[in-house]
Structures are given as C-alpha cells and as structure tokens.
C-alpha positions in Angstrom: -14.7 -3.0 9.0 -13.1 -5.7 6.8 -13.3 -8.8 8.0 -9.8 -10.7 7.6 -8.9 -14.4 8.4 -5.4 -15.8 8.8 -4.6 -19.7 8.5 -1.3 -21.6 9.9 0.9 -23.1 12.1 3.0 -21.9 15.2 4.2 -18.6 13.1 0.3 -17.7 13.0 -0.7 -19.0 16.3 1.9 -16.8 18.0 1.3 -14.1 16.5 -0.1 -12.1 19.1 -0.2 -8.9 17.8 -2.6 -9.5 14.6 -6.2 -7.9 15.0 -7.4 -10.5 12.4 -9.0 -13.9 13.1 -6.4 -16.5 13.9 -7.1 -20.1 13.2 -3.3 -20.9 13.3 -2.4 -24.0 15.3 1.2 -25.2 16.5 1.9 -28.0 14.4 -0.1 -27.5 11.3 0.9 -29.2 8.3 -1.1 -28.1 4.6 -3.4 -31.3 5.2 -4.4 -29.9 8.8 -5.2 -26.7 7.6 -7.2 -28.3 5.0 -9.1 -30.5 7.3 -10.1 -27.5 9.3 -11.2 -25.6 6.3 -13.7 -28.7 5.7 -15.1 -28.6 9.3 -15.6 -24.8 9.6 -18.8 -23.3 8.4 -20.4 -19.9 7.9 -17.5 -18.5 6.6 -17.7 -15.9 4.2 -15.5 -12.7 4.6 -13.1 -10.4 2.9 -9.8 -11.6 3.2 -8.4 -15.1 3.6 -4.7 -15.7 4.7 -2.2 -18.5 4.4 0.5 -19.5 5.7 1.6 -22.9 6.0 4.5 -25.5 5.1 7.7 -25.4 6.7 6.0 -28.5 9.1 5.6 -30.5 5.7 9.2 -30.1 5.2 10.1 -30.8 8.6 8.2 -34.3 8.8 10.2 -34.7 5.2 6.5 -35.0 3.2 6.9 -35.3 -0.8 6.8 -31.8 -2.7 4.0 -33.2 -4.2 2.1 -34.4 -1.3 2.3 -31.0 0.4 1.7 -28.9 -3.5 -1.6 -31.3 -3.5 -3.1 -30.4 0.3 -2.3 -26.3 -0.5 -4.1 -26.4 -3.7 -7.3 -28.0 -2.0 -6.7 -25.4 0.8 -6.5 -22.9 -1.8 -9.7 -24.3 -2.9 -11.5 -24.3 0.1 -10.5 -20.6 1.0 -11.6 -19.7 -2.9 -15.4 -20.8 -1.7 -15.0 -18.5 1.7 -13.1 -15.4 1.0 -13.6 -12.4 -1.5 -9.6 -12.1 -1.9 -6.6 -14.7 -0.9 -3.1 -13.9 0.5 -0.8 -16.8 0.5 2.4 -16.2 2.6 5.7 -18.0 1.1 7.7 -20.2 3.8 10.5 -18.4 6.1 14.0 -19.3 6.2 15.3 -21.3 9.3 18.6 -22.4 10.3 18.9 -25.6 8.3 20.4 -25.0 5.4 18.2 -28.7 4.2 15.4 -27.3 5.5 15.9 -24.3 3.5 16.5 -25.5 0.4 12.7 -27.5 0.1 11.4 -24.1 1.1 13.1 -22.4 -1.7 11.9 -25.1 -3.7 7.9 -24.9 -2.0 8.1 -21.5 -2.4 9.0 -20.9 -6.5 6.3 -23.5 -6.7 3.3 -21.5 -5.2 4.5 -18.5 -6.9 4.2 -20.3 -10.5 1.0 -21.3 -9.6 -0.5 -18.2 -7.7 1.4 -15.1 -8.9 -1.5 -12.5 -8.2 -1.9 -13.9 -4.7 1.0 -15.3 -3.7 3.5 -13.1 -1.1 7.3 -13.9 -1.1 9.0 -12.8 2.1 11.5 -16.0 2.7 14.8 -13.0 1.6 13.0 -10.4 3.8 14.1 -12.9 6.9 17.8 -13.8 6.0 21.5 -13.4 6.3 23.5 -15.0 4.0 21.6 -18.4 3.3 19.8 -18.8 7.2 16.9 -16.7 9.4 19.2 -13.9 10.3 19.6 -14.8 14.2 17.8 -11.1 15.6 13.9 -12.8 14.5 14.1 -15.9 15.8 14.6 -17.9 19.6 15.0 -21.2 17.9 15.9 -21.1 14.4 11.9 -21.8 13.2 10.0 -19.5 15.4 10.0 -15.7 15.6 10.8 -13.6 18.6 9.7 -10.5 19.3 11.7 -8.6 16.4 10.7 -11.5 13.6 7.1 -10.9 14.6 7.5 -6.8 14.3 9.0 -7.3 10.8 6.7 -10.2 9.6 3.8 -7.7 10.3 5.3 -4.7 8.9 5.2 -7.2 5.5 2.1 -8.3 6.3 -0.2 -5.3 7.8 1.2 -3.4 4.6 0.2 -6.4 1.9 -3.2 -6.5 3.3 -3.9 -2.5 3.4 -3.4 -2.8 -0.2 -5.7 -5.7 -1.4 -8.0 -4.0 0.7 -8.2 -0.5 0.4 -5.8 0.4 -2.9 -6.4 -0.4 -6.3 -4.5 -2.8 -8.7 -1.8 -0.6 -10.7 -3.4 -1.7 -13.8 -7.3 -0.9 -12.3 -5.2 2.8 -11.0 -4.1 3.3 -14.5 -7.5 2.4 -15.9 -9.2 5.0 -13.7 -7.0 7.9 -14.7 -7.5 6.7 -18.7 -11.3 6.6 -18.3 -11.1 9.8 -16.3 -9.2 11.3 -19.6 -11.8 10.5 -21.5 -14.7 12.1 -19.4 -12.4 15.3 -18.9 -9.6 15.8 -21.0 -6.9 17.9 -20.0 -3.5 18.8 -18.6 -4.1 17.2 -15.4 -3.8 13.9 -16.8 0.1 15.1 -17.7 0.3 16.6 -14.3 -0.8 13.3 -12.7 1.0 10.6 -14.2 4.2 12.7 -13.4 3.4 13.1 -10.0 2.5 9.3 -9.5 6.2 8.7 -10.9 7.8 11.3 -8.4 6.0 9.7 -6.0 7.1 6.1 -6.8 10.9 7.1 -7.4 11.5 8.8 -4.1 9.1 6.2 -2.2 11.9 3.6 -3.9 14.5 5.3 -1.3 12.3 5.0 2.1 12.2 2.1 3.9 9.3 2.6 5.3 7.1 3.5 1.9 5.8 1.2 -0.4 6.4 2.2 -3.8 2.9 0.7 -5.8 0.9 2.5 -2.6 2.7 6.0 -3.4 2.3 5.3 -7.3 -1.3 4.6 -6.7 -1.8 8.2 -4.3 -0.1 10.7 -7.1 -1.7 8.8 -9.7 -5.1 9.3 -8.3 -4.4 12.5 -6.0 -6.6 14.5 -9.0 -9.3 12.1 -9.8 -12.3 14.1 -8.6 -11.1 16.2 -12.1 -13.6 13.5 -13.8 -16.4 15.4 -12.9 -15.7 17.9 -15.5 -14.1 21.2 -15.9 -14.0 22.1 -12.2 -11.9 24.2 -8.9 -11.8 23.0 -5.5 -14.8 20.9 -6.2 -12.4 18.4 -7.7 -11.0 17.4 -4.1 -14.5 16.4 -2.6 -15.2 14.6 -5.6 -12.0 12.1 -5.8 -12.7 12.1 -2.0 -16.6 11.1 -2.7 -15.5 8.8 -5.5 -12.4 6.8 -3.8 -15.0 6.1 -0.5 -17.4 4.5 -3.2 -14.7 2.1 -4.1 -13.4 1.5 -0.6 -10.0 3.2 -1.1 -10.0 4.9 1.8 -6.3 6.3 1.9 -6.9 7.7 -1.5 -9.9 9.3 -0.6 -7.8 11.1 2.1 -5.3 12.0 0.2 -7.7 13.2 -2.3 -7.9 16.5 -0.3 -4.7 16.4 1.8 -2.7 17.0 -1.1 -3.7 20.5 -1.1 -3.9 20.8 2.6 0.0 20.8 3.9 -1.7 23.5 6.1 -4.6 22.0 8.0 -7.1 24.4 7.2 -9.4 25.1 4.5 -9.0 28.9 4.2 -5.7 28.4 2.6 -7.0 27.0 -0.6 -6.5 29.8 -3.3 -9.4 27.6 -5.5 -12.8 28.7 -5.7 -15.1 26.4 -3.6 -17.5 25.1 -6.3 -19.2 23.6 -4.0 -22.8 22.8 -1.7 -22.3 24.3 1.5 -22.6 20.5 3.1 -19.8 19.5 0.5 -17.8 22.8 2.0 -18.4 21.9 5.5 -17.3 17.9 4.8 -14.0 19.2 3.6 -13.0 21.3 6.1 -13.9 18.9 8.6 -11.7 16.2 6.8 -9.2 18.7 6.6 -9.0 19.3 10.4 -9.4 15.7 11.8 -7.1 13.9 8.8 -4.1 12.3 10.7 -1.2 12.9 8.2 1.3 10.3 7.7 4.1 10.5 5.2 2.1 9.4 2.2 0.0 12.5 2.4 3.3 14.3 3.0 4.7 13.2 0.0 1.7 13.8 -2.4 1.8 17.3 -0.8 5.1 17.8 -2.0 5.2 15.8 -5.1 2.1 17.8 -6.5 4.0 20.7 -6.8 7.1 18.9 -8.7 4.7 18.2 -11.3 4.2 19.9 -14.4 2.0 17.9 -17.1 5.1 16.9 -19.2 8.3 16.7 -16.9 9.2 17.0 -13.6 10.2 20.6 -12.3 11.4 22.4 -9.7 9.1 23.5 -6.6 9.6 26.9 -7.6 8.1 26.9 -10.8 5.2 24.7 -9.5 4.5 27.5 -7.3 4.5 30.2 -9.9 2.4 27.9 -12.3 -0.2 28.1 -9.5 0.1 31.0 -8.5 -0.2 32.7 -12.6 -3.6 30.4 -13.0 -5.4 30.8 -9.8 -3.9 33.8 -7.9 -2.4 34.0 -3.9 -3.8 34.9 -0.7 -2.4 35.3 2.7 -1.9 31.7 3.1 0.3 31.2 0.2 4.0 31.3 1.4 3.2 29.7 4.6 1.9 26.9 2.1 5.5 27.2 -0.3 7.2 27.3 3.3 5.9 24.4 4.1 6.4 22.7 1.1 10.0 23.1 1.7 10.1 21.9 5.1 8.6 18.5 3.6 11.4 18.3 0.4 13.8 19.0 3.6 12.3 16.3 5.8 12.1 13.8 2.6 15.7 14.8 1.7 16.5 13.3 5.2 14.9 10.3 4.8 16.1 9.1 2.0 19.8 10.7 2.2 19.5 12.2 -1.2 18.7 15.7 -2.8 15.0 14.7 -4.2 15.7 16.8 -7.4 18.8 14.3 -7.7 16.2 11.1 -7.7 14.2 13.0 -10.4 17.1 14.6 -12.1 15.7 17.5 -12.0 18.1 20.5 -13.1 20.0 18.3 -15.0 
C-alpha cells in the first residue's frame, strides 16, 4: 500500500473522506505549513500533497512573501516524498480574493509544471466558487468535497500506479524493438480510440485510457507468442506497479469472465494458466476495462475499423469456438452502453465509415 501525505489548511483538514494522512490545519498559511514540515521527522513516503494559499491572500501577504514560504515547502517535501502533488488555490466569492489566486496560481504552474494540479475553473461559475460546493464562500460543503476528490483520488491513481505518456510511449517503442510486428500498429490505434471516446465521458480520464490501449498488448515483448502475451503484460505491469494496466492486460480479452472463451492457444506453465483464470474470475471491471474490451477490436494496425471486420480479422488468424458470438455479442452491448454515455455513435468520434 502506497503511503500518501496531504498538507493544508481548512480545505485539507475537513476533508473527511480522504484515506491519506492529513496534516491540514484550519488556518494554515505557506509559512505554517513550512514550520511544520521542519518539526516533523521520520518522514519518508510515496506521495506528498499540497495545498495551501488562499489564507496568504486573505491576511493580504505579498506575492512574494507567500511564492518564497511554498518554494521552501516545496523544498522540504522534496527531502520526504518520492513524488509531489501541489494543488492550485480554489475560487471563492470575492472577486479580490480571486484575482491573487489567479495570479498565485499561473505562478506555481510556471515554476512546477510536472507537479503542479490546476483545479481553481473545475470550482466556478462565471468568475466565483459556483454556490452548490461551498457553505461560506471559502470552504466546501458536502458537494465541493465530492468533486474536489473526484480531481484529486484520480490525479493520485495516476502518479501512482500509471506511467508518464512519454515513459507509456517509450515502453511500446522498446517493446517494437524486442518484437517487431503489427501489434505495434494495432496498439497505438487502439490507445487513440481509447483516448478520443474517453474525451466524451465525464467520468474517464483521457491520459489513463491512452495509457490502457496503448499498453493493453505489452506482454507481446516477450517474443512471437498466443495467449502467453496477456500473463506476461500482466507479470510485467505488476513489476512496475501499474497495477490497472496489469488488469487490463488480460481483461481486454475477457468481456466474458472466463478463460475457456479465449480462442488463443495457452502458451503457457500450468501455474501461469491457473493465475489467469483466477484474475479473470475475481477482476472487478470498471469501464476502463470495458473500453479496452471494445476498443481492441476497432483496431486494425493502420486505421481504425469497424467491429465487424475486427471480428473477422480474428477470427481468419486464430479460428472460433463456442464462445465466440457470445464474445462479438458482447462487444456490441459495450459499443451500445459507450454510445450512451457519451451521446454519440462511437464510429462518428473515430469517423469511421466515413
């Protein structure tokens, strides 16, 4: 388990519903927080988060006063923590107010880009915190808290447990090089499929479904290979910590929950065999396996396609068995269900047909 640390005033304090470890205090300004970074020792885990300011602003400190205590807290946290997140200011209602956090805020993204998370617009309506997340114009209420998490839960699941895009990209080039082959074709297109529709759910984040469809293959390093491919990207993602990616490594071939339906050869140890069905049958499915499930078969290695003639590329290379239509059936259900969600024909986001 990762160990995760969060840093702040009020907004952190009362922020019940976090599993990390809160040192948030009501009243915080950047030089508290940095005073308390001095006094605490024996800290040295994963993740270290930040989010401090708008008190600055409120007790009208100097840009530069505040900018110089969150670089030495930056500092500080640099010595403790493997990776930083650094949360930008929210909006409130004062428009003054407001206008130093815009300013705060374009600061600590010029000077942290890589770590620094912008949510101030994700808050607002018009040019003030949108009156549904806060009880006071500052603080959040029940609904602010349930969308500052959303943003936050999600950022951390992916400096934890994703790759970078360029480290994602990297992989599938030095993959290339070890096997060459089709698949590389078949997997950048089904990263971008993935990315493109993800762009039209809320509830997706684009880079995370770029990263699955992009990786969703990457056990194919291993050489010329079937099945054996899946247990290997699983095998290989765990040893990075990726841990969604090693799920999805095998659930995109699983849309039916059971291993039988695989029309691959299992080129595998019987332990590998028994590991994957076992994954297989206990994997909780959420809609980023779903849509690498779907999006794998509206990949060809140069273009986007129909599912149709995924299925009969398949089917020409490695055959059918009694599980196949139940698998194409189910493929459709998901295009169906994604069709929903996003309120589009899919093949319309790839312009597919066209």
């Amino acid at each position: 388990m990762k160990k995760i640390v969060i840093f702040g005033d009020s907004i952190v304090e009362w922020n019940r519903k976090l599993s990390y470890i809160n040192y948030g205090q009501a009243g915080y300004r950047t030089r508290d927080v940095f005073w308390q970074l001095e006094e605490l020792e024996n800290l040295d885990e994963d993740l270290g988060i930040l989010m401090v300011g708008v008190n600055d602003i409120l007790c009208g400190y100097e840009l530069d006063y505040t900018l110089d205590y969150y670089k030495k807290c930056v500092t500080e946290l640099r010595k403790r923590f493997k990776k930083l997140l650094l949360i930008s200011m929210l909006p409130t209602d004062d428009i003054r107010v407001n206008k130093y956090s815009i300013i705060l805020n374009k600061k600590l993204q010029e000077l942290y880009k890589d770590e620094f998370f912008d949510i101030y617009n994700k808050f607002l309506d018009k040019d003030l915190i949108a009156n549904r997340y806060t009880t006071d114009g500052v603080h959040l209420n029940h609904c602010g808290y349930e969308l500052l998490n959303f943003y936050l839960e999600n950022k951390v699941d992916k400096i934890l447990y994703y790759p970078t895009i360029e480290e994602g990209e990297k992989e599938l080039i030095e993959a290339g090089k070890l096997n060459p082959g089709r698949w590389i074709g078949h997997s950048q297109h089904a990263s971008l499929a993935c990315k493109k529709i993800a762009e039209h759910c809320s509830h997706l984040d684009s880079e995370k479904a770029y990263l699955v469809g992009l990786l969703h293959d990457i056990g194919r390093r291993v050489g010329i290979v079937q099945e054996k491919h899946m247990i290997e990207g699983y095998k290989y993602c765990l040893s990075k910590g990726w841990t969604k990616l090693a799920q999805t490594a095998i659930s995109h071939g699983f849309m039916l929950k059971d291993i039988k339906s695989s029309v691959g050869k299992w080129d595998v140890s019987e332990e590998d065999y028994k590991l994957a069905s076992k994954i297989i049958e206990e994997a909780e499915y959420d809609d980023y396996d779903r849509l690498i499930q779907m999006c794998d078969s509206l990949a060809l290695p140069d273009r986007f396609c129909l599912l149709e003639t995924r299925f009969v590329d398949v089917a020409l290379r490695y055959g059918v068995n009694e599980h196949t239509t139940e698998k194409w059936r189910k493929i459709l259900e998901i295009k169906e269900y994604f069709d929903k969600v996003t309120g589009m024909d899919i093949y319309d986001i790839l312009e597919v047909g066209r």
